[in-house]
C-alpha positions as CSV (number, residue, x, y, z in Angstrom):
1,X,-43.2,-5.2,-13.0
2,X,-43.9,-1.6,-12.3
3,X,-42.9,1.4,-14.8
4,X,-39.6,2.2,-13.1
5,X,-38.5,-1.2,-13.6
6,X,-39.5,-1.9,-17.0
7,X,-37.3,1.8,-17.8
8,X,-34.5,0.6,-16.0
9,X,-34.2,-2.8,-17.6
10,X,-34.1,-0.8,-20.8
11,X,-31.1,0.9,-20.0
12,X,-29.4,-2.4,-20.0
13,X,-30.6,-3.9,-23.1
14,X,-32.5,-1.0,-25.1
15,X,-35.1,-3.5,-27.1
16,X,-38.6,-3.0,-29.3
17,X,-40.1,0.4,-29.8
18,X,-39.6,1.8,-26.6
19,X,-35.7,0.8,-26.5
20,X,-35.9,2.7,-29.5
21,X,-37.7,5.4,-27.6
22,X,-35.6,5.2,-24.7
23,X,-32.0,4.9,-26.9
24,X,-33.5,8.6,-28.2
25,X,-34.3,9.7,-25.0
26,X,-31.0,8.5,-23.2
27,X,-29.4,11.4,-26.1
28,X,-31.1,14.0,-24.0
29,X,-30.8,12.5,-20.3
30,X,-26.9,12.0,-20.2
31,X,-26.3,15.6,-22.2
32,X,-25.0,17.0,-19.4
33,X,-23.5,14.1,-17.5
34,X,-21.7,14.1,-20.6
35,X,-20.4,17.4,-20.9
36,X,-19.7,17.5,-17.1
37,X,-17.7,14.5,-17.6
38,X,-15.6,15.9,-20.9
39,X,-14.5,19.0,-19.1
40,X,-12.0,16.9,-17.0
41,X,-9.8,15.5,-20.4
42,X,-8.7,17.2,-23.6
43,X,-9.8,15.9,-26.9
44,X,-7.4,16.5,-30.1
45,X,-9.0,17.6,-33.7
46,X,-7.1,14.5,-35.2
47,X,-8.2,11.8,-32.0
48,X,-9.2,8.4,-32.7
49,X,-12.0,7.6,-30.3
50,X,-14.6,4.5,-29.0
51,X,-17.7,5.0,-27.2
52,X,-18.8,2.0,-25.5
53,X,-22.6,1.7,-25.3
54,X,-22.9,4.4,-27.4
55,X,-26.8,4.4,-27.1
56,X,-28.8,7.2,-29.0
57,X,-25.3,8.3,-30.5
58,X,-25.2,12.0,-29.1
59,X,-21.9,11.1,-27.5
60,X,-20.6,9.9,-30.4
61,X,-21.8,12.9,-32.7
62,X,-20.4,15.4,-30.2
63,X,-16.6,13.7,-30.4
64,X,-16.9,13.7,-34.1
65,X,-17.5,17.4,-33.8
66,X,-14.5,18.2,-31.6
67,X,-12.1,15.4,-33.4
68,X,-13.0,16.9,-36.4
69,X,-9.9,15.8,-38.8
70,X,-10.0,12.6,-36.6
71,X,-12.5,9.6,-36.7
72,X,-14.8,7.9,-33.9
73,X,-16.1,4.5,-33.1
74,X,-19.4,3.5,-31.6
75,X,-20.5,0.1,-29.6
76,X,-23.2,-1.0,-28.1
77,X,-24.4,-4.3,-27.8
78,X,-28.0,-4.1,-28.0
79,X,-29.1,-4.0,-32.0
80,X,-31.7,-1.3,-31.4
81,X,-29.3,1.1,-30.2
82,X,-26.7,0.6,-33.1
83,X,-29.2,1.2,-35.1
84,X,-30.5,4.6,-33.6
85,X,-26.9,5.6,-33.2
86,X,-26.4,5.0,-36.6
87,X,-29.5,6.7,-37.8
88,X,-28.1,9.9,-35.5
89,X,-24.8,10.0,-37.4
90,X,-25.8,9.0,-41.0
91,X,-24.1,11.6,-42.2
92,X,-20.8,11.1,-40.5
93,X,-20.7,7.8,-41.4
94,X,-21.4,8.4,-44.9
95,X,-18.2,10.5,-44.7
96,X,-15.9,7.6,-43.3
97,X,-15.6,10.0,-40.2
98,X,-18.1,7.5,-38.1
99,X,-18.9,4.1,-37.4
100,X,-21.1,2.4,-35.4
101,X,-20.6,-1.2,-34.7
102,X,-22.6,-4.1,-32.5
103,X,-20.4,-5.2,-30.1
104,X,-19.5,-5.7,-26.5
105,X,-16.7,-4.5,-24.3
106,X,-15.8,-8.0,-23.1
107,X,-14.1,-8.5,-26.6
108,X,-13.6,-5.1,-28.5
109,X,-13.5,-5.8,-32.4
110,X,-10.4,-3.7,-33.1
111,X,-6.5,-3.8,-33.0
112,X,-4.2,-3.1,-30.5
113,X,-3.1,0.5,-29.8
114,X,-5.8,1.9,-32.0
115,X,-7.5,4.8,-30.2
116,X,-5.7,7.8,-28.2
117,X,-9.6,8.0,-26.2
118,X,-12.2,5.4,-25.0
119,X,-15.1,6.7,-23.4
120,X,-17.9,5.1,-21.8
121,X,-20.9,7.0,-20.6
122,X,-23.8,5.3,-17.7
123,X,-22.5,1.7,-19.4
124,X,-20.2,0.2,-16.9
125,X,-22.5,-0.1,-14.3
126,X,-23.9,-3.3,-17.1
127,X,-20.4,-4.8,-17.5
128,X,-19.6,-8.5,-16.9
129,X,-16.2,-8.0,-15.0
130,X,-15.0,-5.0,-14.7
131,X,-11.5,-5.2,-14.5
132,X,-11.2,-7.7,-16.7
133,X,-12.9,-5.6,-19.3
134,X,-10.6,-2.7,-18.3
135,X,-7.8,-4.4,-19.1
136,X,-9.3,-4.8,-22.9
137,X,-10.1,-1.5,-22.8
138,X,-6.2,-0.9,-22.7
139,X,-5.2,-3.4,-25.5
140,X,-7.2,-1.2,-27.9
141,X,-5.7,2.2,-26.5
142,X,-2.7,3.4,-28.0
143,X,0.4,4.2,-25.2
144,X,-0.7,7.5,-23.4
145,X,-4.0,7.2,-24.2
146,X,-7.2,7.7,-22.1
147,X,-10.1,5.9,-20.7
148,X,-12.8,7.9,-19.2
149,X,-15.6,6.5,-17.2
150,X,-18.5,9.0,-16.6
151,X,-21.4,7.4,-14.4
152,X,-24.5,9.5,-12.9
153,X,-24.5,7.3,-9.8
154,X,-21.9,6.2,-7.2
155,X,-21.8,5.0,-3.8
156,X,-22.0,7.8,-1.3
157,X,-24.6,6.8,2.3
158,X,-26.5,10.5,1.5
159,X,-28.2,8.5,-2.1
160,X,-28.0,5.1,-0.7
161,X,-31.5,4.7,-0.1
162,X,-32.4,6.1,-3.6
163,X,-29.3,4.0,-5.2
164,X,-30.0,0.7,-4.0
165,X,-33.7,0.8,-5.0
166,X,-32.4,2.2,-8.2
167,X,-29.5,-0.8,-9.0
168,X,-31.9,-3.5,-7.3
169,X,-34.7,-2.6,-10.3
170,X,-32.2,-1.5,-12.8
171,X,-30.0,-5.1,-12.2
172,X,-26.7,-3.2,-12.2
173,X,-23.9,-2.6,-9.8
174,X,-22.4,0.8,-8.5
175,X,-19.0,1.7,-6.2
176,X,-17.7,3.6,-4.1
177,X,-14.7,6.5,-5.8
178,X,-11.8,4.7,-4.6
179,X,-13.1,1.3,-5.6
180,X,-12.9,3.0,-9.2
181,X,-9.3,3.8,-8.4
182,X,-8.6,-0.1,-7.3
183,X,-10.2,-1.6,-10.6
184,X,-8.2,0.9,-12.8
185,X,-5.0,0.0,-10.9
186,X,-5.6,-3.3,-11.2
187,X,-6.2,-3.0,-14.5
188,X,-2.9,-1.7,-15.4
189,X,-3.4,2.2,-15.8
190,X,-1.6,5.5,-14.5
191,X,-2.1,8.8,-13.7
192,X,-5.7,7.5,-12.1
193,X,-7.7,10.7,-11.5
194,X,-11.5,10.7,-9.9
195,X,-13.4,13.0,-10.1
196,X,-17.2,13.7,-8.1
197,X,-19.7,16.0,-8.6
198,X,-21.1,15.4,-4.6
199,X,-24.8,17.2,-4.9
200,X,-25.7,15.0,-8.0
201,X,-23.6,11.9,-7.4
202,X,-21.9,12.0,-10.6
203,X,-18.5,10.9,-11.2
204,X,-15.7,10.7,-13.6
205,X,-12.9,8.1,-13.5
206,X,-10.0,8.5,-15.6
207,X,-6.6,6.3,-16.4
208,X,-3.9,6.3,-18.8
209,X,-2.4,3.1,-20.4
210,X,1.5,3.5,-19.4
């Protein structure tokens, strides 16, 4: 298995030392996919908010920043990264304003209508079904709340070559923008908005649950 490989595998399942490594690293790769991504919704002081595959925590750390009077929940279902992202926001978390849980987003730990914002950044691409898991997403989500869906890759024919070398090592699917649209349709949202960033391939997908 060559490097490339063996980093993209990581991405899915961060494991060992150098999941470790890579959990920490991923905090500084998606920085500003991640703010890029953020600029297209509005986040209140007193928000309730999920990351899924929180990784490294960054995302996480930043939302508690901007929610400040609010609180914010962190997933990921590979053990090395919960416990990076908790080691990233001790200090949140020792003030009730965090927490960091192990878990996947084909059944979400919480209640229904619990958080006005679910984000997911570079983690959808690993998902099981898609619209299925949408729909979940939208239990937890309280009425007029948002999910946002930031990914640094998407199906355009001028990155094919690199992006299906990429997904083929990396063991993870990608779409095309208005395939994004169909899933969050299907999945029950409104006021679907996508957004693309065409000379990096980034894009933003955004719904609201009613």
């Amino acid at each position: 298995m060559e490097i490339m490989e063996k980093i993209l595998k990581q991405a899915r399942m961060p494991e060992g030392r150098f999941g470790a490594f890579w959990a920490r690293f991923m905090n500084i790769g998606h920085s500003r996919l991640t703010r890029w991504g953020l600029s297209h919704i509005s986040i209140n002081k007193d928000d309730t908010i999920l990351d899924i595959g929180c990784g490294g925590g960054r995302t996480v750390n930043t939302m508690a920043k901007i929610a400040a009077e609010g609180k914010v929940y962190g997933i990921d279902y590979s053990e090395v990264s919960v416990a990076v992202s908790t080691s990233k926001n001790k200090r949140l978390i020792d003030a009730g304003r965090v927490r960091i849980l192990h878990a996947s987003v084909d059944s979400l730990p919480f209640s229904d209508d619990m958080f006005n914002l679910v984000i997911a950044v570079e983690s959808c691409h690993f998902w099981p079904d898609l619209v299925n898991n949408l729909k979940e997403i939208r239990r937890v989500l309280k009425p007029g709340g948002s999910v946002i869906i930031v990914n640094a890759i998407y199906r355009d024919e001028r990155f094919e070559k690199r992006n299906s070398k990429v997904a083929r090592m990396g063991d993870f699917t990608y779409h095309l923008p208005d395939e994004f649209r169909g899933f969050l349709k299907d999945a029950g949202y409104s006021s679907i908005q996508i957004e693309v960033l065409e000379n990096k391939n980034w894009i933003t997908a955004i719904g609201i649950n009613g």
